[in-house]
C-alpha positions in Angstrom: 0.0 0.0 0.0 2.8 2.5 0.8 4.2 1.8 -2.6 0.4 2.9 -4.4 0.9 6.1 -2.1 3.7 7.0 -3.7 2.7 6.5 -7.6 -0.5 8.5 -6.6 1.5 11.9 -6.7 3.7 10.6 -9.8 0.9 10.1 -12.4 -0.5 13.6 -11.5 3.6 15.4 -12.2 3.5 13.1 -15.6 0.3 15.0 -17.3 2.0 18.6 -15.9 5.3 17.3 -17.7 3.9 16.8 -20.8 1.8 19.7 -20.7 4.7 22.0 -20.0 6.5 20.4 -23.2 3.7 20.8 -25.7 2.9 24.5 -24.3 6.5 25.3 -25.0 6.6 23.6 -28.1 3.7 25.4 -29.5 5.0 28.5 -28.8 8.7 28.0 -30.0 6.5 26.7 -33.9 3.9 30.0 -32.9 5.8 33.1 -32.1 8.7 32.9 -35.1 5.1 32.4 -37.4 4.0 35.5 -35.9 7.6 37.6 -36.9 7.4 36.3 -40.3 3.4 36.8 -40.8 4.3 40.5 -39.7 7.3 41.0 -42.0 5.3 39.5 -45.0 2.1 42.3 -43.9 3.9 45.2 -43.3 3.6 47.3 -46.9 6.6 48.8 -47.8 6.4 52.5 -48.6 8.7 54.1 -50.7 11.0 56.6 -49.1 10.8 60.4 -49.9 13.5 63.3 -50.7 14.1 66.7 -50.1 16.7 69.2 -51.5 17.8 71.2 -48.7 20.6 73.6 -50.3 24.4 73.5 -50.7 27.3 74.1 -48.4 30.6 74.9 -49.9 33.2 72.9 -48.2 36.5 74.3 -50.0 37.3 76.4 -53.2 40.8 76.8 -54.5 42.2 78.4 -58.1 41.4 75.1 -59.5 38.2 73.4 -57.8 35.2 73.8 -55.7 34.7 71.3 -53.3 30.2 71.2 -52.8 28.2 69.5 -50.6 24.6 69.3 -52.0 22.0 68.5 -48.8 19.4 66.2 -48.8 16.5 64.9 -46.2 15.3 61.3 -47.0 12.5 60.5 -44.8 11.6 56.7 -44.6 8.3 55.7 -43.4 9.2 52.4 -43.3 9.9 49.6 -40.0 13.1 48.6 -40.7 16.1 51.1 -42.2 16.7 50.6 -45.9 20.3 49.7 -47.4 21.0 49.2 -51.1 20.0 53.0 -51.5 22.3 55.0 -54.3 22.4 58.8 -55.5 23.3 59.6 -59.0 23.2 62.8 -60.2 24.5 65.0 -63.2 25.6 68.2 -62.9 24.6 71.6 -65.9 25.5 75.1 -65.9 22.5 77.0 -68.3 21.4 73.4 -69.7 24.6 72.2 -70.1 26.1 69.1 -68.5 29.5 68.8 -67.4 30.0 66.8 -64.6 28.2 63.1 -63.5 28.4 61.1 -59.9 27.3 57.6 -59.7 26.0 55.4 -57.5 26.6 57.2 -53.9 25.9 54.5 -51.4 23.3 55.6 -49.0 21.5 54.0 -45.9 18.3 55.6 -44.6 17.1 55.6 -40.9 14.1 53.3 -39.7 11.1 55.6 -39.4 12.5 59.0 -39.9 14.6 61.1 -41.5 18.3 61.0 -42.8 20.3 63.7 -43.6 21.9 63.3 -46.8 25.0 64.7 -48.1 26.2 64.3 -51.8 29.9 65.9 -52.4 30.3 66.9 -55.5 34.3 68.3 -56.3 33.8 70.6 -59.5 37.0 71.5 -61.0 36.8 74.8 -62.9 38.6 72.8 -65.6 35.3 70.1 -65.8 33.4 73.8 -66.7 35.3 73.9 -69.9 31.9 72.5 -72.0 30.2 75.0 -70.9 32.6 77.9 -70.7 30.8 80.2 -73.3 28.3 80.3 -70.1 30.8 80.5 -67.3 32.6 83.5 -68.8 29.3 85.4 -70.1 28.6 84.8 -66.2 31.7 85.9 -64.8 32.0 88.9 -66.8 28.5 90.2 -66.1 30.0 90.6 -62.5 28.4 87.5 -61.0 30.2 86.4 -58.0 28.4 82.9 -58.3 27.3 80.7 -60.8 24.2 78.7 -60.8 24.8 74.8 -61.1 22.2 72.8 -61.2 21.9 69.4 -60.1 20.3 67.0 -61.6 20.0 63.6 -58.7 18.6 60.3 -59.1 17.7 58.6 -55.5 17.1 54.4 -56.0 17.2 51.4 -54.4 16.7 48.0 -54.4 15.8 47.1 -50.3 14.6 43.5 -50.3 11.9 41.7 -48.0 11.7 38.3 -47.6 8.7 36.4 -48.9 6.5 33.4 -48.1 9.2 30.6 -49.7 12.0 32.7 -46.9 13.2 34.3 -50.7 14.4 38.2 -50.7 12.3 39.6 -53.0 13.7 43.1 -54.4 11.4 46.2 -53.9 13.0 49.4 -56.3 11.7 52.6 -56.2 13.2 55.8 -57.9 13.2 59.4 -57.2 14.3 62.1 -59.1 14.8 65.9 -58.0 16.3 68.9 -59.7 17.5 71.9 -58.0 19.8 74.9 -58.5 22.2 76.2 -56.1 25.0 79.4 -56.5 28.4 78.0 -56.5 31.1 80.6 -55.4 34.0 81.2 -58.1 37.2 82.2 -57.1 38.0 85.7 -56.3 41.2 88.0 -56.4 41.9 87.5 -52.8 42.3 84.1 -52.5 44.3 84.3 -56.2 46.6 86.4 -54.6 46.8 84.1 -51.7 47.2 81.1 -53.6 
């Protein structure tokens, strides 16, 4: 009898065992479902830009060192790499400078400021120096380049079969901003 009082208490921790497995086991095959089923719902919405102006970094007899300024705001959960700037650069319609493919990454639900350096020789202005000199000899101090920049990506999500599947999107935004020439004080400094 003593030994029936002791298998009592032993069957009753048996069905608590098992119980304790298959709860845990459910949620170990539930909760990564539930990440995933999220990922694969949330939309992805495209990210937006915003020319904010230029800051001139350095000029010299012989370049003009520009950093064009950009907010990209992404509405998005997760921050997005694979994000590139291209831009062309024209004086008066004229092209005479091109950047590709500036690496970017962009914040998780916010904004990133951007910047874009751009070094313009005053020897790249040759195509265009019927423009250039009319400018400089009207007095100008500054001469109006505009640029000309290309935002895409390529972010990727995963989808059901756990494959990335590439989302692109494509922004384009022209601006002008006064680049400073060179003036006879720093030529007689140089």
């Amino acid at each position: 009898m003593k030994s029936n009082i002791f298998l009592l208490p032993m069957k009753k921790i048996k069905p608590s065992y098992i119980m304790v497995r298959v709860v845990i086991l459910t949620l170990i095959a539930v909760l990564p479902g539930c990440a995933f089923t999220k990922l694969m719902t949330a939309r992805f919405e495209k990210p937006t830009f915003t020319y904010k102006g230029a800051e001139l970094i350095e000029t010299s007899q012989s370049r003009a060192i520009v950093n064009f300024l950009f907010t990209a705001h992404n509405p998005n959960e997760e921050g997005l790499k694979n994000v590139t700037c291209s831009y062309e650069l024209f004086v008066e319609g004229k092209k005479f400078m091109t950047g590709n493919d500036v690496p970017l990454e962009l914040n998780r639900k916010g904004n990133t400021d951007i910047k874009v350096p751009a070094a313009i020789a005053y020897a790249d202005l040759f195509p265009v120096l019927g423009s250039v000199v009319r400018l400089i000899l009207s007095g100008q101090k500054t001469i109006p380049i505009t640029i000309d920049a290309v935002f895409s990506g390529n972010p990727a999500i995963l989808s059901e079969a756990g494959k990335e599947e590439p989302i692109t999107f494509e922004e384009r935004l022209t601006k002008t901003a006064d680049i400073p020439l060179p003036n006879e004080k720093r030529s007689k400094g140089q």
